[in-house]
TIVO-2410 file (N, C-alpha, C; in nm, 3 decimals):
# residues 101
REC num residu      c1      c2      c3 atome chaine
REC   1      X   0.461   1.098  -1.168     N      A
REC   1      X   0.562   1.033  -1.087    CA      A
REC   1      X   0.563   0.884  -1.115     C      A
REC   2      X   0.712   0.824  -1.089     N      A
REC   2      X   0.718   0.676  -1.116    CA      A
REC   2      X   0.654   0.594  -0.947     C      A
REC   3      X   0.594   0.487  -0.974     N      A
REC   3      X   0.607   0.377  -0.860    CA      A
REC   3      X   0.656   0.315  -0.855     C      A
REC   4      X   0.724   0.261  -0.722     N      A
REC   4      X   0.850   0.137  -0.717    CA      A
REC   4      X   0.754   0.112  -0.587     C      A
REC   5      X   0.815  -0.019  -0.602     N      A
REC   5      X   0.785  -0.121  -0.440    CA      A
REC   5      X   0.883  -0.148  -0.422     C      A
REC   6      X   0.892  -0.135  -0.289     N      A
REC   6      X   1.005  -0.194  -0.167    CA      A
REC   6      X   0.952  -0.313  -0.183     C      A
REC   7      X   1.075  -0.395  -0.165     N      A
REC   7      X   1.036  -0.548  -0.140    CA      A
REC   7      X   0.964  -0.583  -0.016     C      A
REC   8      X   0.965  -0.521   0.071     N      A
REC   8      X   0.865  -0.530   0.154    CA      A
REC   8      X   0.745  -0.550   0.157     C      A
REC   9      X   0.700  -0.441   0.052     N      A
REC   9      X   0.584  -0.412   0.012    CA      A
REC   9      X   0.496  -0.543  -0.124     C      A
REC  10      X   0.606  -0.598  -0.165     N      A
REC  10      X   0.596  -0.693  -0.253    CA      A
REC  10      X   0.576  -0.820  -0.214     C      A
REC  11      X   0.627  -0.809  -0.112     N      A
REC  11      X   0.648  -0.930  -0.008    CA      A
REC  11      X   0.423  -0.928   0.054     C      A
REC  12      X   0.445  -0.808   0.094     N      A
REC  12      X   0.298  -0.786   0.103    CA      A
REC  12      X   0.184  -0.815   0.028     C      A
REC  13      X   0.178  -0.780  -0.086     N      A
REC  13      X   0.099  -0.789  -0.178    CA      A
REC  13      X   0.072  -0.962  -0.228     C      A
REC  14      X   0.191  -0.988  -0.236     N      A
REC  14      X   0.237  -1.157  -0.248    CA      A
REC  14      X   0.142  -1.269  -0.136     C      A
REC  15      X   0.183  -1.223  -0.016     N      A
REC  15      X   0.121  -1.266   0.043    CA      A
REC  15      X  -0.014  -1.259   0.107     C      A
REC  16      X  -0.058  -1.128   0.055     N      A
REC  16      X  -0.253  -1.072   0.038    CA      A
REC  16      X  -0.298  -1.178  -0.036     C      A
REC  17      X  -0.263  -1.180  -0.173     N      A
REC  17      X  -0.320  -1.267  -0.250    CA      A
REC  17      X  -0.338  -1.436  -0.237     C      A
REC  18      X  -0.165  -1.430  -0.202     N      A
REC  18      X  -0.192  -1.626  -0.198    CA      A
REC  18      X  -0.308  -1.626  -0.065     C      A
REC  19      X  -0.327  -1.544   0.043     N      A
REC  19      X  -0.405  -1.587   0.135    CA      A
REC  19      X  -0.548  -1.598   0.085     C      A
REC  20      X  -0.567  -1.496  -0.035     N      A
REC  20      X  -0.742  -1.512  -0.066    CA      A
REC  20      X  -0.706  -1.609  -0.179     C      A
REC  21      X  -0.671  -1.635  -0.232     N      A
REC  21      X  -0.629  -1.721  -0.320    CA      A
REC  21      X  -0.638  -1.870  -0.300     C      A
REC  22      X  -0.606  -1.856  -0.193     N      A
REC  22      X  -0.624  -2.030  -0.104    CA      A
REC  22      X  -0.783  -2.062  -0.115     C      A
REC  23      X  -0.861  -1.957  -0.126     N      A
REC  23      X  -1.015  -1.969  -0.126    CA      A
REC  23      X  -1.080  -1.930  -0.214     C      A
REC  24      X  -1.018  -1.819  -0.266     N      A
REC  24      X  -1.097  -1.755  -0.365    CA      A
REC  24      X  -0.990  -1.690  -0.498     C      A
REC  25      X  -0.983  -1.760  -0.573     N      A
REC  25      X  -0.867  -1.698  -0.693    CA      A
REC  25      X  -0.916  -1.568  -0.676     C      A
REC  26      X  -1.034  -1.569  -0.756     N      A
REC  26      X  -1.104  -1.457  -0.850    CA      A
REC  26      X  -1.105  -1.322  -0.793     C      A
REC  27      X  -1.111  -1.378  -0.652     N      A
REC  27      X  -1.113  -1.251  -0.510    CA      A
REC  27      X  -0.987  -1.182  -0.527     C      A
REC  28      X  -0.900  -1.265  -0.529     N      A
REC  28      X  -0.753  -1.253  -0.510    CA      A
REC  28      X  -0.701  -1.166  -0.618     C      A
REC  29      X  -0.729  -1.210  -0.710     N      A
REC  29      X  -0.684  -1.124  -0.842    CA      A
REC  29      X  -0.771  -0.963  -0.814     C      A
REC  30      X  -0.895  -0.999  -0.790     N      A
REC  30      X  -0.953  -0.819  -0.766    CA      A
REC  30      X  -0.898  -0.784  -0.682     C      A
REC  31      X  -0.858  -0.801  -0.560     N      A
REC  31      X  -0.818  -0.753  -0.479    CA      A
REC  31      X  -0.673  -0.693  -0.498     C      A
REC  32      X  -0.595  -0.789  -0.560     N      A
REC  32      X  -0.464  -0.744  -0.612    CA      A
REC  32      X  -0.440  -0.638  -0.723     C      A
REC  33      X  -0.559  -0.653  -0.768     N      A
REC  33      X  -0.565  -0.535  -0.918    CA      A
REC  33      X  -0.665  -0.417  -0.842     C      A
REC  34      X  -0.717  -0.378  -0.767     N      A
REC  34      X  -0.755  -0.310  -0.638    CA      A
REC  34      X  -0.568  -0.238  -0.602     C      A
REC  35      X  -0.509  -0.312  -0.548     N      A
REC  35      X  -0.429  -0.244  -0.507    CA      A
REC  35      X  -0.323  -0.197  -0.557     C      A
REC  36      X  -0.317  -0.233  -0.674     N      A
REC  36      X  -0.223  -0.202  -0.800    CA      A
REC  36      X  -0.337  -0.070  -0.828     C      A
REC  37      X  -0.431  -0.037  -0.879     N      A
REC  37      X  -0.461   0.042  -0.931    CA      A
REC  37      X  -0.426   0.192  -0.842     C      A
REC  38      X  -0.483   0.162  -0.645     N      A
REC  38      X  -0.470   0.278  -0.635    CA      A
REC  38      X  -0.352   0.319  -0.621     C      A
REC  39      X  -0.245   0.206  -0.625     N      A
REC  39      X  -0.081   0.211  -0.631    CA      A
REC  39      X  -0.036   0.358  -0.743     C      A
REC  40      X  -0.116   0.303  -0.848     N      A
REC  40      X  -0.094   0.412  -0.948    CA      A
REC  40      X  -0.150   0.527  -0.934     C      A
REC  41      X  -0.271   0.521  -0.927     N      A
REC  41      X  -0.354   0.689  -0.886    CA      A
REC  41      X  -0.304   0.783  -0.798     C      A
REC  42      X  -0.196   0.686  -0.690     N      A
REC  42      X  -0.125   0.740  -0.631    CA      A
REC  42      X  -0.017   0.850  -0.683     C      A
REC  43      X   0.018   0.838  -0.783     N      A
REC  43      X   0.122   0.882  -0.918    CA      A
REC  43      X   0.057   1.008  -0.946     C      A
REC  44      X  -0.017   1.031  -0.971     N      A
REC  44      X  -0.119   1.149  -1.020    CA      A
REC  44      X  -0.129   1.268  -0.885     C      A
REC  45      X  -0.159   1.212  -0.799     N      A
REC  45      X  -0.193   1.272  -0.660    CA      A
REC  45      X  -0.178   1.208  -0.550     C      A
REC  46      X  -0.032   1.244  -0.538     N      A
REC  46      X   0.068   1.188  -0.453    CA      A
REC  46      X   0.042   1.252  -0.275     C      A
REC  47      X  -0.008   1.365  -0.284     N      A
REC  47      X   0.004   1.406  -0.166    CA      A
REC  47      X  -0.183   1.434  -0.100     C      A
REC  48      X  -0.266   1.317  -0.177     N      A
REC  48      X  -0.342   1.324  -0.166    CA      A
REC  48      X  -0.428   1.249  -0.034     C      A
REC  49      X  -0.355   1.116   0.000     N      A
REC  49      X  -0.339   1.075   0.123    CA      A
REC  49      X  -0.279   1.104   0.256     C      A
REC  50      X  -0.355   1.134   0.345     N      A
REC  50      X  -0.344   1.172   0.465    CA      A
REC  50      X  -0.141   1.177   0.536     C      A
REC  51      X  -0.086   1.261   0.583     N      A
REC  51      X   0.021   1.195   0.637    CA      A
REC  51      X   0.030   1.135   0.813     C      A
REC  52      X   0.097   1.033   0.813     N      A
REC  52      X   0.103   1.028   0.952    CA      A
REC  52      X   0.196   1.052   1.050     C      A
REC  53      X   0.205   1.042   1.163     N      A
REC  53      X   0.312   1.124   1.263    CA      A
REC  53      X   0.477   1.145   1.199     C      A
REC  54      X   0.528   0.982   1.107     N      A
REC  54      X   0.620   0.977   1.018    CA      A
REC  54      X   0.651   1.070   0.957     C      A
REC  55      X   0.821   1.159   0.961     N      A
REC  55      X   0.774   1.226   0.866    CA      A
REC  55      X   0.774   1.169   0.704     C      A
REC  56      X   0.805   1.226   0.638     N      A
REC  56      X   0.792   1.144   0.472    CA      A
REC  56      X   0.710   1.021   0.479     C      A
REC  57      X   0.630   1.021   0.548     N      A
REC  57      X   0.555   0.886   0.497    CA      A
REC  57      X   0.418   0.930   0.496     C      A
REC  58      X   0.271   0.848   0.404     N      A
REC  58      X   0.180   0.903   0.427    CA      A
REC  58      X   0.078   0.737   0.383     C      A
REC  59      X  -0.030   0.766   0.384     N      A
REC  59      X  -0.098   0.627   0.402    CA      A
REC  59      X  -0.233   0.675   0.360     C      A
REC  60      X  -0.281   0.537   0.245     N      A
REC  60      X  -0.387   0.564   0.170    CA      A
REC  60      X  -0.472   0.439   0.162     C      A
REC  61      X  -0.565   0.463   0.243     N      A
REC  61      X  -0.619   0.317   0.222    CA      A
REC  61      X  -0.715   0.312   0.101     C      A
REC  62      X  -0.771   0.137   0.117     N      A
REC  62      X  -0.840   0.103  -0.017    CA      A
REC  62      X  -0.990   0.169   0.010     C      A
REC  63      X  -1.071   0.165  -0.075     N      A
REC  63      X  -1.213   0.232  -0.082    CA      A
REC  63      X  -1.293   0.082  -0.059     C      A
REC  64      X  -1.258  -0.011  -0.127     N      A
REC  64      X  -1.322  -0.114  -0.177    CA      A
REC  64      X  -1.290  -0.238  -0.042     C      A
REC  65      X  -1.149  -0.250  -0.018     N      A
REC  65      X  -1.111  -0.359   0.081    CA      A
REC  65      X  -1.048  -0.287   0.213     C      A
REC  66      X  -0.990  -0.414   0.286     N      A
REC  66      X  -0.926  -0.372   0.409    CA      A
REC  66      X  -0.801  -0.356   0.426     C      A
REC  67      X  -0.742  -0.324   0.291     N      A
REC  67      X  -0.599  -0.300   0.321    CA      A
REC  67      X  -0.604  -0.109   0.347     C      A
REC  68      X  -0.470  -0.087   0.406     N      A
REC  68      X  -0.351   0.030   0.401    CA      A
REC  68      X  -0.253   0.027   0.333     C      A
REC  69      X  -0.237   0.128   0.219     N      A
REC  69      X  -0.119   0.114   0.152    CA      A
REC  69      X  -0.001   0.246   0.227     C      A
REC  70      X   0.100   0.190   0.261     N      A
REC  70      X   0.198   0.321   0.317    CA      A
REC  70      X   0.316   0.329   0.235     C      A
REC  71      X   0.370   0.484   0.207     N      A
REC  71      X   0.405   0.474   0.132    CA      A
REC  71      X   0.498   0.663   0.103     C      A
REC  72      X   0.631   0.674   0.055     N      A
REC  72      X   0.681   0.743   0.062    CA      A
REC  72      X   0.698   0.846  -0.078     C      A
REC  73      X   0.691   0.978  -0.030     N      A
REC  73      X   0.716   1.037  -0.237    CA      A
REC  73      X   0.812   1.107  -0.169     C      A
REC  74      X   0.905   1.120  -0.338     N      A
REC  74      X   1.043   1.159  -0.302    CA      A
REC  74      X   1.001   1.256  -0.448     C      A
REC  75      X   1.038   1.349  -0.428     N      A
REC  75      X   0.996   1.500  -0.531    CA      A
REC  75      X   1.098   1.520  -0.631     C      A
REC  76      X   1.224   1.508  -0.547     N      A
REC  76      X   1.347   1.477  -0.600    CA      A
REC  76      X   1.362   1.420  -0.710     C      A
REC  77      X   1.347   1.277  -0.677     N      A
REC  77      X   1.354   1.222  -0.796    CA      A
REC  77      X   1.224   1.152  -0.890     C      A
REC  78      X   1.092   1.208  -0.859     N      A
REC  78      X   0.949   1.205  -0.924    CA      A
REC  78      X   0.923   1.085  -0.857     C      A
REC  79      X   0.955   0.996  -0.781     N      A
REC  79      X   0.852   0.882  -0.780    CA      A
REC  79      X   0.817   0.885  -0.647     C      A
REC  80      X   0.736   0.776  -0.636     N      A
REC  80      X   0.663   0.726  -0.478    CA      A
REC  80      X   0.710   0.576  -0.478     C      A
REC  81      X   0.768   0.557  -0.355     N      A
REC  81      X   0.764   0.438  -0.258    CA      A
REC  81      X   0.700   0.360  -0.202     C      A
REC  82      X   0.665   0.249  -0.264     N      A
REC  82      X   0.531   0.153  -0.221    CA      A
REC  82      X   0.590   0.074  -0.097     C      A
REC  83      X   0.576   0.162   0.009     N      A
REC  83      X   0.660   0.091   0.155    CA      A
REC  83      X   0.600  -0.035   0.192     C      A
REC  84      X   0.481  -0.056   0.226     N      A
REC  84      X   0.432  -0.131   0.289    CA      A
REC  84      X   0.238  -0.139   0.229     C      A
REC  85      X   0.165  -0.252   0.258     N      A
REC  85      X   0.064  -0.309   0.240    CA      A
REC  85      X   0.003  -0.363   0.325     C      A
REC  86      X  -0.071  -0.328   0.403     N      A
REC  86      X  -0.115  -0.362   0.565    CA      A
REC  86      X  -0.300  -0.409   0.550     C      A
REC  87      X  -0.306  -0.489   0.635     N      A
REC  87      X  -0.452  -0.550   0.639    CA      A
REC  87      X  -0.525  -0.433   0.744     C      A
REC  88      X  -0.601  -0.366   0.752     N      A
REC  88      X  -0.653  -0.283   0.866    CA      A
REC  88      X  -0.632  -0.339   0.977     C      A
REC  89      X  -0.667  -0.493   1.001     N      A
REC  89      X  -0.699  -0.473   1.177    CA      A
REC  89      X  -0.513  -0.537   1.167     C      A
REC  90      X  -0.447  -0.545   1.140     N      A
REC  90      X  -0.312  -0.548   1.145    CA      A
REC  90      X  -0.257  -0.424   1.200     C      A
REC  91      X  -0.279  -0.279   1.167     N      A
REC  91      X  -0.211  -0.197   1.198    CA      A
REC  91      X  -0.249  -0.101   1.328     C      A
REC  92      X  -0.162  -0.116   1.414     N      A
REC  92      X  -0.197  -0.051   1.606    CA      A
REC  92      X  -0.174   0.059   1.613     C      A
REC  93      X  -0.090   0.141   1.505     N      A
REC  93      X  -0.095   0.227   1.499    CA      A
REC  93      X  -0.087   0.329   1.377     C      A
REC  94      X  -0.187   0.406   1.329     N      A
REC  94      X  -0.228   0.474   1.188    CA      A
REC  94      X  -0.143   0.544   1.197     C      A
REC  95      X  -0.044   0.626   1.280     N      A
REC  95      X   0.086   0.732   1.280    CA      A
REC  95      X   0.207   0.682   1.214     C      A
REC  96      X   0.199   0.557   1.216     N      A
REC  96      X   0.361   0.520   1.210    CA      A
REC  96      X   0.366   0.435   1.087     C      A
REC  97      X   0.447   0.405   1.027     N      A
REC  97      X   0.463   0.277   0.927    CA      A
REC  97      X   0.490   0.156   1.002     C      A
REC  98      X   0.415   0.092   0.966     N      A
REC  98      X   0.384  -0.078   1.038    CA      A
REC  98      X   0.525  -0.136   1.051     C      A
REC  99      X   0.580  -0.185   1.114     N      A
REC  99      X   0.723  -0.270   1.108    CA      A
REC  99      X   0.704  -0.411   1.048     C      A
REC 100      X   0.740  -0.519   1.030     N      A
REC 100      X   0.743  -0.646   0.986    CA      A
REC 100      X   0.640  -0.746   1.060     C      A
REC 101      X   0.584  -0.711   1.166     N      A
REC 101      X   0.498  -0.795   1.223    CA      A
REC 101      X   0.390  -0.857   1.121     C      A
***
């Protein structure tokens, strides 16, 4: 399957980094290549992350850091939807896809 990001989700990632980045490049870049990677593994085994109350949506967090990646597969047309990029203690609720807060 292909990956795309919602700009949302780009918007996310963007702003993960410049925040460790302000302190720590080197962090920043692992962390960002951290979430790019399981972005992709995602591709392989798409329905391998948990789903939550949403329907079509499902959420995979990192092994390594404190993000949530959420995120939609469409079968249809082979790819997954990189919805959103969430810090753990950011998200109030694990059922739903996070809104813009």
């Amino acid at each position: 399957m292909k990956v795309v990001f919602a700009e949302r989700a780009r918007r996310d990632i963007e702003a993960i980094y410049d925040y460790i980045a302000s302190s720590n490049p080197t962090a920043a870049l692992a962390v960002e290549g951290a979430i790019r990677i399981t972005c992709e593994a995602l591709a392989e085994f798409p329905y391998a992350a948990p789903a939550p109350d949403e329907p079509s949506v499902r959420r995979a967090p990192l092994v390594t850091y404190p993000y949530t990646i959420f995120y939609r597969v469409d079968d249809q047309q082979q790819r997954i939807e990189i919805a959103r990029v969430i810090h753990g203690a950011r998200i109030t609720d694990l059922g739903r896809l996070p809104d813009d807060t």
